[in-house]
LOSEDO-632463 format. One line per field, with one value per residue (C-alpha): residue number from 0; residue in three letters; z, x, y. Coordinates in Angstrom, 2 decimals, padded with zeros to 5 digits. Example, Ala and Ser with C-alpha at 12.3 -4.5 7.8 and 13.67 -1.06 7.14 Angstrom:
BEGIN
pos <- c(0 / 1) $
code <- c(ala / ser) $
Z <- c(007.80 / 007.14) $
X <- c(012.30 / 013.67) $
Y <- c(-004.50 / -001.06) $
END
This chain:
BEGIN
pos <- c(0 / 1 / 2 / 3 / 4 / 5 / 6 / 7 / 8 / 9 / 10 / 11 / 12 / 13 / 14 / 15 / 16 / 17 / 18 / 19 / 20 / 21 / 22 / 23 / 24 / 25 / 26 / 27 / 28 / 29 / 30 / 31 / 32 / 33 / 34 / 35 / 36 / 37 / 38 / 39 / 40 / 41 / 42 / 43 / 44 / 45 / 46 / 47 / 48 / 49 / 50 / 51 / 52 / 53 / 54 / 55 / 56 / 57 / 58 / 59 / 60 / 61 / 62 / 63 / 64 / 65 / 66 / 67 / 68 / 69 / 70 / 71 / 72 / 73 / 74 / 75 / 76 / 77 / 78 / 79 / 80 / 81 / 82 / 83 / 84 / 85 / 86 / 87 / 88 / 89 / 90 / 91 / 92 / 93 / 94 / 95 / 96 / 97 / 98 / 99 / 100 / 101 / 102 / 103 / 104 / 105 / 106 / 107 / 108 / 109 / 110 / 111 / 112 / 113 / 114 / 115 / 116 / 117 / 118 / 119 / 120 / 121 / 122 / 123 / 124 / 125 / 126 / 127 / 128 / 129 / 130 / 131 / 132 / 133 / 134 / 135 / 136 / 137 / 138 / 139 / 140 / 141 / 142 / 143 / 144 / 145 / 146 / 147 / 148 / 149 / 150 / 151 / 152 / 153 / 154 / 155 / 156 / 157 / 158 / 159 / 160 / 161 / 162 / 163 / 164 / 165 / 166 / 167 / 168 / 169 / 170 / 171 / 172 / 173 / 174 / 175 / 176 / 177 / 178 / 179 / 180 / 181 / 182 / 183 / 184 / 185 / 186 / 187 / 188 / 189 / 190 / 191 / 192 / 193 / 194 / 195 / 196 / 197 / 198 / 199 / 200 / 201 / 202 / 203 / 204 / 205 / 206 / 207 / 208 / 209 / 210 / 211 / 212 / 213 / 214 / 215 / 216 / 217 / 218 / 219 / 220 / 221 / 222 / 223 / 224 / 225 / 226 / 227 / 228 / 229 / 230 / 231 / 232 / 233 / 234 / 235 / 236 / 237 / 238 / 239 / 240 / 241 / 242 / 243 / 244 / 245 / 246 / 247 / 248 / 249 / 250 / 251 / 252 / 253 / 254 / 255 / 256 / 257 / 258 / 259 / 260 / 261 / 262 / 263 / 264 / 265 / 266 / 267 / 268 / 269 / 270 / 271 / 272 / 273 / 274 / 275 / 276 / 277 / 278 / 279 / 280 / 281 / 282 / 283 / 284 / 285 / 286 / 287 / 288 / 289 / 290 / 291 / 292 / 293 / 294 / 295 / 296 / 297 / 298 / 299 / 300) $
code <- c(unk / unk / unk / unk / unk / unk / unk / unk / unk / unk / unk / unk / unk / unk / unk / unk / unk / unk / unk / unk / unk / unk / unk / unk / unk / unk / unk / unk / unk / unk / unk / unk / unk / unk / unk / unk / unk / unk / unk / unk / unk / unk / unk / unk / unk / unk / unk / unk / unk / unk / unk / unk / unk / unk / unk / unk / unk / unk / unk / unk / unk / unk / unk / unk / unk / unk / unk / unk / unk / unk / unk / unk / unk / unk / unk / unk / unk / unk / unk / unk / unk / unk / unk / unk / unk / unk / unk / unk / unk / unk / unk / unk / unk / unk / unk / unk / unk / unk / unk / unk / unk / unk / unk / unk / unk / unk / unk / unk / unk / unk / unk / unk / unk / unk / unk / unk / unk / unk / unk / unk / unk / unk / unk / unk / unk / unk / unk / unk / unk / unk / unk / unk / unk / unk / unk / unk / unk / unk / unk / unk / unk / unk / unk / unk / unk / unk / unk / unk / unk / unk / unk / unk / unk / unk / unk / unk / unk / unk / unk / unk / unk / unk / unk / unk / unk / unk / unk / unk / unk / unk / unk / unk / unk / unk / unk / unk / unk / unk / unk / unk / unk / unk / unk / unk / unk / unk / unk / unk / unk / unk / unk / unk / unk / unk / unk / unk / unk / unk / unk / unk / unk / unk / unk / unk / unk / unk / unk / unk / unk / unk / unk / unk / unk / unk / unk / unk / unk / unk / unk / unk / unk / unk / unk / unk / unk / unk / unk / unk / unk / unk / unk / unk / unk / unk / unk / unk / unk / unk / unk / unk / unk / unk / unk / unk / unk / unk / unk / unk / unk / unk / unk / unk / unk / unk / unk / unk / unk / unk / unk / unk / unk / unk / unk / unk / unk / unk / unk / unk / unk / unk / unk / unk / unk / unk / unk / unk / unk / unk / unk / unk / unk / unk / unk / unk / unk / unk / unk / unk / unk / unk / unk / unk / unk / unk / unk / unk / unk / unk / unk / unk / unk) $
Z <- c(007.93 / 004.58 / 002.48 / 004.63 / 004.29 / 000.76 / -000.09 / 002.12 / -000.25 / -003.48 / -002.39 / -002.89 / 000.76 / -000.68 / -003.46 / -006.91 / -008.00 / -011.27 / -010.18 / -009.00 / -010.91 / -010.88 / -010.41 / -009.06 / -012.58 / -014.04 / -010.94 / -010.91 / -014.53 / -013.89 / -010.99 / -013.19 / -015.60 / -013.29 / -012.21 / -016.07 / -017.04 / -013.99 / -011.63 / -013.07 / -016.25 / -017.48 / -019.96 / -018.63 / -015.73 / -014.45 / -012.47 / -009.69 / -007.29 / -008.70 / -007.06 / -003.69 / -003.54 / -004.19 / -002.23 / 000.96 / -000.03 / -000.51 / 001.95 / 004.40 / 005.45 / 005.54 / 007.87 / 010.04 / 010.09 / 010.94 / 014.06 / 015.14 / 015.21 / 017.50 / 020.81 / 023.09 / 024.90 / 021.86 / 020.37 / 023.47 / 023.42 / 019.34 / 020.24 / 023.22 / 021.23 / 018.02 / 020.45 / 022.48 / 019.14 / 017.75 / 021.06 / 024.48 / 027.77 / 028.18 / 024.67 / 025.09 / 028.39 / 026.89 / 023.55 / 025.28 / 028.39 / 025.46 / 023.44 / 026.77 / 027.80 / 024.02 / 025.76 / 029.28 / 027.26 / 025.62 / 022.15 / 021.30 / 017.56 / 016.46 / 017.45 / 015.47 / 012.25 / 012.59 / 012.79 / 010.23 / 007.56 / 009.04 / 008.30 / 004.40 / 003.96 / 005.56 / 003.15 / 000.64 / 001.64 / 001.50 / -001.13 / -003.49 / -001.54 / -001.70 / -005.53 / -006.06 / -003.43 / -005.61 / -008.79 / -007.42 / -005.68 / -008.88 / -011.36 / -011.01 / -013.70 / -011.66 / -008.41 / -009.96 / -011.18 / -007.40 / -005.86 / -006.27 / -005.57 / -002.84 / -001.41 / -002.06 / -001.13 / 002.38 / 002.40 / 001.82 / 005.08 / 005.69 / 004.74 / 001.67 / 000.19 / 001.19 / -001.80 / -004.63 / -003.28 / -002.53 / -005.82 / -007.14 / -005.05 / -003.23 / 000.53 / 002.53 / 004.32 / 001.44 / 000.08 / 003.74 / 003.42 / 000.10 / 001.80 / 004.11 / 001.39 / -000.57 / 002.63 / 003.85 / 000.75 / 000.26 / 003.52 / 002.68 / -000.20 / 000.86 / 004.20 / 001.90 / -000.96 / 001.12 / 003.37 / -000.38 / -001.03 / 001.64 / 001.02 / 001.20 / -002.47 / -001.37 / -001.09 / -004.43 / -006.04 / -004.54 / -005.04 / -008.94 / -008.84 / -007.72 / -010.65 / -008.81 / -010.74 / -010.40 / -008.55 / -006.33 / -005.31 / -004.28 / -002.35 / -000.47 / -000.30 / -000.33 / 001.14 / 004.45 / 004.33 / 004.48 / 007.18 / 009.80 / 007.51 / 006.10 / 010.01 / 010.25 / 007.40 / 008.53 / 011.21 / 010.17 / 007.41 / 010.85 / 012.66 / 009.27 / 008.33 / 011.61 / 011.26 / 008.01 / 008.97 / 011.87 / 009.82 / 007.24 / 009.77 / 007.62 / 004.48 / 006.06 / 007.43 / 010.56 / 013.50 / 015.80 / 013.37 / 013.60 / 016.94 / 016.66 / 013.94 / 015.84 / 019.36 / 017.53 / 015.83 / 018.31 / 021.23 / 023.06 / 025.38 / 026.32 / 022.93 / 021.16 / 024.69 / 024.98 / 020.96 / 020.93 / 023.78 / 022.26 / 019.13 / 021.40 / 022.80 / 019.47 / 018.45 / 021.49 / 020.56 / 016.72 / 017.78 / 020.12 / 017.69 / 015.08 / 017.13 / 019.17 / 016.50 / 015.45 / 018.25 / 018.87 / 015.31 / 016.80 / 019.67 / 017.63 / 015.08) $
X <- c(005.05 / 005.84 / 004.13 / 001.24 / 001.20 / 001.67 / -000.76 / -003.34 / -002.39 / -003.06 / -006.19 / -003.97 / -004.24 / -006.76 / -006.34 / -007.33 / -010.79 / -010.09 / -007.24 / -009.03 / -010.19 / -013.69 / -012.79 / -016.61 / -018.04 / -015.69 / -015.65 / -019.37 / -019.33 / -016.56 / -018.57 / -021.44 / -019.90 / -018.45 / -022.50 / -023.35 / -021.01 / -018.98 / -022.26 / -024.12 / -024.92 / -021.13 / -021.34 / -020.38 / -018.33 / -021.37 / -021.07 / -019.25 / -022.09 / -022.51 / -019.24 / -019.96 / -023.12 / -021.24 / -018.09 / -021.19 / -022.74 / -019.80 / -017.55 / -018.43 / -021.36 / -020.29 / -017.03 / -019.71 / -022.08 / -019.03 / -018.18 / -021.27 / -022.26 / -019.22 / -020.30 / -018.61 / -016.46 / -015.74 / -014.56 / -012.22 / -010.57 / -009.48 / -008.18 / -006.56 / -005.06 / -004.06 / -002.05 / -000.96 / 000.37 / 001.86 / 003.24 / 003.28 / 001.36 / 001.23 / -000.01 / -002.83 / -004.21 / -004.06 / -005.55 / -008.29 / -008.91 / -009.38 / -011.69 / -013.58 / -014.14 / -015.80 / -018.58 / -018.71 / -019.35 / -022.80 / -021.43 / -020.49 / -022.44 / -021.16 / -017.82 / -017.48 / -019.85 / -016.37 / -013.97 / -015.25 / -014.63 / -011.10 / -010.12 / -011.79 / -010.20 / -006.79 / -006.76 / -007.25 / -004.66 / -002.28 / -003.05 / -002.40 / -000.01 / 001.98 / 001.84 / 003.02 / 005.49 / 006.94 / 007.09 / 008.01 / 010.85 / 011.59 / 011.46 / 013.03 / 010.51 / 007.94 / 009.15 / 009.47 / 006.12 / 004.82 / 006.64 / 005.15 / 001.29 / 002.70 / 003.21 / 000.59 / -002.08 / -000.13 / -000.40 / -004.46 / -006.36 / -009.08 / -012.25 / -010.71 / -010.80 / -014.97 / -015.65 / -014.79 / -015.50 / -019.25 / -019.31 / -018.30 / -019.83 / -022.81 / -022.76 / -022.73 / -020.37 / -018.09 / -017.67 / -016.05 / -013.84 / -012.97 / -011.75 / -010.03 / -008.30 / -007.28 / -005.85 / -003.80 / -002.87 / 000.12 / 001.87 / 002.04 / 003.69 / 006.27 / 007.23 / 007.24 / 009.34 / 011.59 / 011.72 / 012.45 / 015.03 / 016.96 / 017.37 / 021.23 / 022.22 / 024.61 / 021.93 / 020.00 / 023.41 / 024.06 / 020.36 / 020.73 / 023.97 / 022.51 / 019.87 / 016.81 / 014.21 / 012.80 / 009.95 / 011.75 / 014.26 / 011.29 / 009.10 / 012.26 / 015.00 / 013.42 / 010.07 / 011.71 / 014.58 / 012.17 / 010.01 / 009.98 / 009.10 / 005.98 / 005.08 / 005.50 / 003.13 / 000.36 / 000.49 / 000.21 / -002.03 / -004.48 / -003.86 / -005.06 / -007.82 / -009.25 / -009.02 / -010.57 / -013.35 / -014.68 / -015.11 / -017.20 / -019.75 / -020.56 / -021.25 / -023.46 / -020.42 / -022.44 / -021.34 / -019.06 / -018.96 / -022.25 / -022.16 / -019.88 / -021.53 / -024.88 / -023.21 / -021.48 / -024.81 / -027.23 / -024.98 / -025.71 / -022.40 / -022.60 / -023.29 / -020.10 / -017.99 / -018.71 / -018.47 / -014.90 / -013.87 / -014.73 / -012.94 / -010.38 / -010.36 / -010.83 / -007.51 / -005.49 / -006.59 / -005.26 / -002.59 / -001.37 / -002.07 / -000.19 / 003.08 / 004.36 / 004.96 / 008.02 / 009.53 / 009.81 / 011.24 / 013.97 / 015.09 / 015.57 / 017.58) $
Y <- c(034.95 / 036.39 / 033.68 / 034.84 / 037.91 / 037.93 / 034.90 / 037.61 / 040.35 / 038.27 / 036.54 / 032.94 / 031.31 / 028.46 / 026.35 / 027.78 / 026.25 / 025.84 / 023.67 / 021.15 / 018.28 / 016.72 / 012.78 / 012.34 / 012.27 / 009.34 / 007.34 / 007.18 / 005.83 / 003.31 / 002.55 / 001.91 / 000.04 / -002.43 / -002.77 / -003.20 / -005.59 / -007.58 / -008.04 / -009.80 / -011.61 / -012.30 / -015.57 / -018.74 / -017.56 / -015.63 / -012.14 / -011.27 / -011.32 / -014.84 / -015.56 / -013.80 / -015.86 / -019.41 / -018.60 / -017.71 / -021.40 / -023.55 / -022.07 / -019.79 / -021.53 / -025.05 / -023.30 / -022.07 / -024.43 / -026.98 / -024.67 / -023.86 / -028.12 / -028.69 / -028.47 / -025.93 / -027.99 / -029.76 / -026.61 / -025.63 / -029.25 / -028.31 / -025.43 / -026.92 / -029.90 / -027.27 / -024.70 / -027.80 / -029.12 / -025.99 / -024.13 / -025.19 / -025.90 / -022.42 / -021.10 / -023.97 / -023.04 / -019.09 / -020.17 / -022.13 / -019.93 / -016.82 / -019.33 / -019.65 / -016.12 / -015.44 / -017.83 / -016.16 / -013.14 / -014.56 / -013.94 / -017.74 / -017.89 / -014.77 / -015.21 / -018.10 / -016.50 / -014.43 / -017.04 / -018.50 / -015.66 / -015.22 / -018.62 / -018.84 / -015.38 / -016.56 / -019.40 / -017.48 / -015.09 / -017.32 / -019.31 / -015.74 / -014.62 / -017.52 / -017.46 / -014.41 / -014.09 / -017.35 / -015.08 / -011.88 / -014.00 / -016.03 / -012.79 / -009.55 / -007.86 / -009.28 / -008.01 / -004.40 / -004.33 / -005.39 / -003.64 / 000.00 / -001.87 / -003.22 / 000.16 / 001.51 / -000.91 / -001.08 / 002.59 / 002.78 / 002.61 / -000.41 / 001.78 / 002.01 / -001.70 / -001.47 / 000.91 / -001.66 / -004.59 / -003.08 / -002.30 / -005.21 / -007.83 / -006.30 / -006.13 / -010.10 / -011.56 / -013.08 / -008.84 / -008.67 / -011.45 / -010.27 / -006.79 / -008.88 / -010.95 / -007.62 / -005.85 / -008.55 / -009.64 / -007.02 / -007.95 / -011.70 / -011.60 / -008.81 / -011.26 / -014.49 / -012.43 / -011.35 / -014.64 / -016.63 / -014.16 / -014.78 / -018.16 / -018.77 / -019.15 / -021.93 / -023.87 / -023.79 / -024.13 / -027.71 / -028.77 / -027.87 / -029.43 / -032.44 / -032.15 / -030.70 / -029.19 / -025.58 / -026.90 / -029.30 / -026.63 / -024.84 / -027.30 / -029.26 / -026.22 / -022.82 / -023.09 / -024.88 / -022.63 / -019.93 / -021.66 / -018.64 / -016.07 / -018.19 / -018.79 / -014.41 / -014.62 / -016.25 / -014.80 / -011.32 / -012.52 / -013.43 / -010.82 / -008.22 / -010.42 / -010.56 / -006.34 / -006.30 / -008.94 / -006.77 / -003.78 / -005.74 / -005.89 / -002.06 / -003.95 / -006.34 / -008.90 / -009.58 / -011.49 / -009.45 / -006.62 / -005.93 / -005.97 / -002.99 / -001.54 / -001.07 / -000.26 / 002.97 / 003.77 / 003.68 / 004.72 / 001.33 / 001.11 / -002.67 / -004.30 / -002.60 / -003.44 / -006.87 / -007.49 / -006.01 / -007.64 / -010.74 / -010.00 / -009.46 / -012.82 / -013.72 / -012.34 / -013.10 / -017.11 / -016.90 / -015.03 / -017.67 / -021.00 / -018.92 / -017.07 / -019.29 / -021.53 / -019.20 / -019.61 / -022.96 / -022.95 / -020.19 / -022.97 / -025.85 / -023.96) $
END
């Protein structure tokens, strides 16, 4: 009450204008410079919209394309076989019973435009994620200097990521997988660090003993010793993508996203329902090809 009171007195109960500083005026340049010189026209390597375009041509579509030629019964057995495969009975018939209701719905293509970007930008994910969780695991300088990006990318909300990757790749369905890539990203390596880390030290001491190399004693003694913290990772890396995915439907991701996108705008109840109930479904199916794979890992150890 006395702060109050006094900050009433003194005029002080807002922030002092001349205290804030104008970061509008430099972003917009660095904004502009990234358009100048990383969009387009960079020698040999070409731009970065150059890459968005070639990443859409020689990987989203043919994922989509593939999915979309599979009949839909065709589809449901896969994802019948994979869960079948991976989990149980029970984690099949939920996998493929999800899988099916994305059809009931009337949203089949889309659904799959969708499932297609999560699994180039889970891929990716991983592929990253996996290297650096190997270096930040391997070097303590290295896992310093993550560690504080680490935090704060995980702290930064999903809207966020959109603003550079707009600017540096244009709007399209590879800038949304790229904001999917960047968001997940951060929690992959953290669970595979940490998963490496664990690694009982006993163990890398007898395979080193025995004469194993750096690289062997990660491929045949830490990566399987870490096997249920990779499985955590991909599937959290799914689960984040799949997030990150449907909100690209604002910078022109499409599929289910749009869906969303245009239910919210024009106030058109059904469309945005029946879109994220089929990202639902969506989920739920990923979810189950991915999880249960952890825990029949947990019973036979």
């Amino acid at each position: 009450a006395a702060a109050v009171l006094i900050g009433r007195l003194t005029g002080t109960l807002t922030w002092p204008g001349g205290w804030v500083a104008d970061i509008a005026a430099p972003v917009n340049t660095a904004k502009d410079w990234m358009v100048d010189h990383l969009y387009s026209g960079v020698p040999v390597v070409g731009g970065t919209a150059d890459w968005a375009a070639h990443f859409t041509t020689w990987v989203l579509d043919p994922i989509r394309d593939g999915l979309q030629w599979l009949p839909w019964w065709g589809l449901l057995l896969v994802v019948a076989a994979v869960a079948w495969l991976i989990g149980t009975w029970r984690t099949a018939l939920t996998a493929t019973l999800a899988m099916a209701a994305i059809g009931v719905l009337g949203v089949w293509k889309p659904s799959l435009d969708t499932l297609s970007q999560v699994l180039a930008a889970v891929a990716v994910t991983l592929v990253i994620g996996l290297g650096a969780a190997v270096a930040a695991a391997r070097s303590a300088r290295c896992e310093r200097v993550l560690r504080p990006v680490l935090d704060v990318c995980q702290t930064m909300p999903q809207f966020v990521y959109l603003i550079p990757v707009v600017a540096l790749f244009g709007v399209g369905r590879a800038p949304a997988a790229a904001a999917a890539v960047i968001y997940a990203l951060p929690a992959v390596i953290r669970i595979v660090s940490q998963g490496l880390g664990q690694v009982d030290p006993g163990a890398l001491e007898a395979a080193r003993s025995l004469g194993a190399t750096g690289a062997q004693q990660l491929w045949q003694v830490q990566l399987p010793l870490a096997r249920r913290a990779l499985l955590l990772a991909v599937n959290q890396c799914v689960v984040l993508v799949l997030a990150v995915v449907v909100v690209g439907g604002l910078v022109g991701g499409g599929a289910l996203g749009y869906d969303v996108v245009f239910g919210l705008a024009q106030g058109d109840l059904a469309t945005g329902l029946v879109a994220g109930a089929a990202i639902v479904c969506l989920g739920l199916m990923l979810d189950r090809v991915t999880q249960p794979t952890e825990r029949r890992a947990g019973k036979g150890a």
